[in-house]
C-alpha positions as CSV (number, residue, x, y, z in Angstrom):
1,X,-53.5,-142.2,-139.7
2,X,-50.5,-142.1,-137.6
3,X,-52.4,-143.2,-134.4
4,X,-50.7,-146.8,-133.8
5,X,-54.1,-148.3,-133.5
6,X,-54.7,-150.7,-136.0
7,X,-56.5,-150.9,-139.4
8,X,-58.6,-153.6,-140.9
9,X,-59.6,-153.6,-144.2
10,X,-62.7,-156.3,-144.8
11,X,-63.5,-157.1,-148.5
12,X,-66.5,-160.0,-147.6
13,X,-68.7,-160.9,-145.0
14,X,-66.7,-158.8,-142.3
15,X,-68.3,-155.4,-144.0
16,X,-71.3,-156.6,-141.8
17,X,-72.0,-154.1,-139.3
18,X,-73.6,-157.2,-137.2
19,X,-70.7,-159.9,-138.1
20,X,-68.9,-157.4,-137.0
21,X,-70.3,-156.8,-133.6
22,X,-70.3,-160.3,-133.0
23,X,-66.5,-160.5,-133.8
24,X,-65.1,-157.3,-132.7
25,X,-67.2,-155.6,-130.1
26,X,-66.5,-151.8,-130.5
27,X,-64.5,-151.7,-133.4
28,X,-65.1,-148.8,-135.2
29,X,-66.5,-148.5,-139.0
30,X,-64.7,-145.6,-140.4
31,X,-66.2,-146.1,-143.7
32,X,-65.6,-147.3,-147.3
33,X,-62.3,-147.7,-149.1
34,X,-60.8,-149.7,-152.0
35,X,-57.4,-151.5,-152.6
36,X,-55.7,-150.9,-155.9
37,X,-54.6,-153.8,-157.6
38,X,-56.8,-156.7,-156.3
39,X,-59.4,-158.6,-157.7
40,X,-62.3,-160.1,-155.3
41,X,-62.6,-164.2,-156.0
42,X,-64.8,-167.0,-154.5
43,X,-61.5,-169.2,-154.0
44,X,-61.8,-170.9,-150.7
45,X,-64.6,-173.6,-149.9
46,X,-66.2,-172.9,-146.4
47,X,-67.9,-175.4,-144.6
48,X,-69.5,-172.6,-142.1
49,X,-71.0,-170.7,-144.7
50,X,-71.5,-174.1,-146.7
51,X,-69.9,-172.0,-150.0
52,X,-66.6,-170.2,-151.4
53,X,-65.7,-167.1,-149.4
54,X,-64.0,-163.9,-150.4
55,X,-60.0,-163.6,-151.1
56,X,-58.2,-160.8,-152.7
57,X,-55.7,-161.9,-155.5
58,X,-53.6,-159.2,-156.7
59,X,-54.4,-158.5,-160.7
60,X,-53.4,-154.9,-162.3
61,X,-56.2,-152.6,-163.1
62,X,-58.1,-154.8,-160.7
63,X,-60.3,-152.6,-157.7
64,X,-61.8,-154.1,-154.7
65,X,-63.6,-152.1,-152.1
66,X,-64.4,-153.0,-148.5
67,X,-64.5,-151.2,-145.3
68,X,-61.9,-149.5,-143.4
69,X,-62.6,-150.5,-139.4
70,X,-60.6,-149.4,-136.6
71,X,-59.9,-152.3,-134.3
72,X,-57.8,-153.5,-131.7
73,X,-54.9,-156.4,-131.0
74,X,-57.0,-157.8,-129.3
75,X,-59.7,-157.6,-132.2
76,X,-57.4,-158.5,-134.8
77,X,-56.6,-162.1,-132.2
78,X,-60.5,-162.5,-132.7
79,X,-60.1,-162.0,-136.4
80,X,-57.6,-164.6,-136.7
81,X,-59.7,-167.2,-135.0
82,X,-62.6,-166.7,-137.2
83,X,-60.3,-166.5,-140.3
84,X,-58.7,-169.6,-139.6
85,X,-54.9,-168.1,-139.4
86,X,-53.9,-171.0,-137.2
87,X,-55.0,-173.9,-139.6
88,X,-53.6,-172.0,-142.8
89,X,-56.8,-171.0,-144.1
90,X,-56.2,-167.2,-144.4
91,X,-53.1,-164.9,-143.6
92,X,-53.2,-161.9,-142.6
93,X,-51.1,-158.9,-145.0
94,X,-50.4,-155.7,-144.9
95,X,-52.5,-153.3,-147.9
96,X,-53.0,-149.7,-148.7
97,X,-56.3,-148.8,-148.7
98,X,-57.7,-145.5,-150.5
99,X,-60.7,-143.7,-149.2
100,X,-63.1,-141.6,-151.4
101,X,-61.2,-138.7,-150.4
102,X,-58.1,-140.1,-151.3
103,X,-57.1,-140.5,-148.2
104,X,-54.3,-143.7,-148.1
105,X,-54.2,-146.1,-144.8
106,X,-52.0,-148.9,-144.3
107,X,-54.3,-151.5,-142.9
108,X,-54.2,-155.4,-141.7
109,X,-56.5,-157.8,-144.5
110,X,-56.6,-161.5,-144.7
111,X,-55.9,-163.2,-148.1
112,X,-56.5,-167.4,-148.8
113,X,-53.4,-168.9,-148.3
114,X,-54.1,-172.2,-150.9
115,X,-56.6,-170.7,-153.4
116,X,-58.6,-173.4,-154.9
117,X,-60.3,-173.3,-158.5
118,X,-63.2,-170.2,-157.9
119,X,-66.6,-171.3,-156.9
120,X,-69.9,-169.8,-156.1
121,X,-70.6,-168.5,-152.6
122,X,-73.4,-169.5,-150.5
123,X,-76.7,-167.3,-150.9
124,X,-76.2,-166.0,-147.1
125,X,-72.5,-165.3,-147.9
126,X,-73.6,-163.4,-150.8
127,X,-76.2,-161.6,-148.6
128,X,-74.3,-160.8,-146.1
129,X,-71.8,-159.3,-148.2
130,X,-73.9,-157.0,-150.2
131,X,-75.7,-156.1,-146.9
132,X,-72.3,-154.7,-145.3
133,X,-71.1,-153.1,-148.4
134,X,-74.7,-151.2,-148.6
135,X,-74.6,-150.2,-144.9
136,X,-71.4,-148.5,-145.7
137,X,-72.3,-146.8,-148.4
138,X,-69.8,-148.6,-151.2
139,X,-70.2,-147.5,-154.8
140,X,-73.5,-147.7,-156.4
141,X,-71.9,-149.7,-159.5
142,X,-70.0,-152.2,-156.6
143,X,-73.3,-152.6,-154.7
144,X,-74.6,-154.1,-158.1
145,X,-72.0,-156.0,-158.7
146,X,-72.4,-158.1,-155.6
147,X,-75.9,-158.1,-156.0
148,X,-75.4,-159.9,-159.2
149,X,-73.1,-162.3,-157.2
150,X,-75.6,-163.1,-155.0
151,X,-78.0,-163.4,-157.7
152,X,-76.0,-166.5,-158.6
153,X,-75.3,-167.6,-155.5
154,X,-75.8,-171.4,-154.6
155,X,-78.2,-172.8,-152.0
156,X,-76.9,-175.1,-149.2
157,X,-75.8,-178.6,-150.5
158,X,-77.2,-180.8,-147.9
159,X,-78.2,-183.8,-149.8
160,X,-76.4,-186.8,-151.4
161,X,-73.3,-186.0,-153.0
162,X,-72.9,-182.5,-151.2
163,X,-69.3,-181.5,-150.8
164,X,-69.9,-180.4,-147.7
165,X,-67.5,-182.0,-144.8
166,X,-65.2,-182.9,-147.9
167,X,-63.0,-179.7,-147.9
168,X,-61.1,-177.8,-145.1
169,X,-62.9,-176.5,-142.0
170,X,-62.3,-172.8,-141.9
């Protein structure tokens, strides 16, 4: 883009128009776009979301698509703090991100920084996910993908033996 304002590319429940909002007042959808090279996994427990959260771990042939937004420093600060930068939940790294058009954007995403075995993600992960990559208009084919996710998804474990409160706060 060649603008100096910054790029983020968002793979999971950041594709949320509303998450979004909430996060990142006026940051700026600028549509969908996919990463090369990188496989979506469940790899990180979060007790927020009370289930395993989008990463991207880099796997040839692999595609993951998300959702370009232009945002701010001050955004991306915000982005941190809900990604957990500071604890060493997520990190944030530099991709290329393709367009439909072809169009190719560096951009700022946020990978895991200890992947743990994958796991399923929470039903209103799932939802939330599938909801943002619909609003943007993602790939038919990737839109049914996450719906199958979240056709596995797991409720909230609230009773005995829940794991909940047993792995890192994020």
């Amino acid at each position: 883009m060649g603008t100096g304002v910054p790029l983020y590319f968002a793979y999971g429940s950041n594709m949320s128009r509303a998450q979004m909002a909430e996060r990142c007042p006026g940051a700026e959808a600028l549509g969908p776009a996919r990463l090369t090279g990188y496989a979506l996994a469940f790899d990180r427990f979060s007790k927020r979301w009370d289930g395993y959260v989008a990463d991207i771990v880099p796997h040839a042939g692999a595609e993951t698509w998300g959702v370009l937004w232009r945002v701010t420093a001050a955004h991306l600060e915000s982005l941190d703090r809900f990604e957990g930068v500071s604890s060493g939940a997520y990190r944030r790294t530099a991709v290329e991100a393709e367009t439909p058009a072809g169009e190719r954007h560096t951009a700022v995403a946020y990978q895991v920084v200890e992947p743990a075995a994958p796991g399923l993600p929470s039903v209103a992960y799932a939802a939330t996910m599938a909801r943002g990559a619909s609003e943007h208009g993602l790939p038919d084919s990737y839109c049914e993908w996450l719906n199958q996710v979240l056709s596995h998804a797991r409720e909230p474990q609230t009773g005995p033996g829940a794991t909940v409160g047993e792995q890192p706060n994020d």
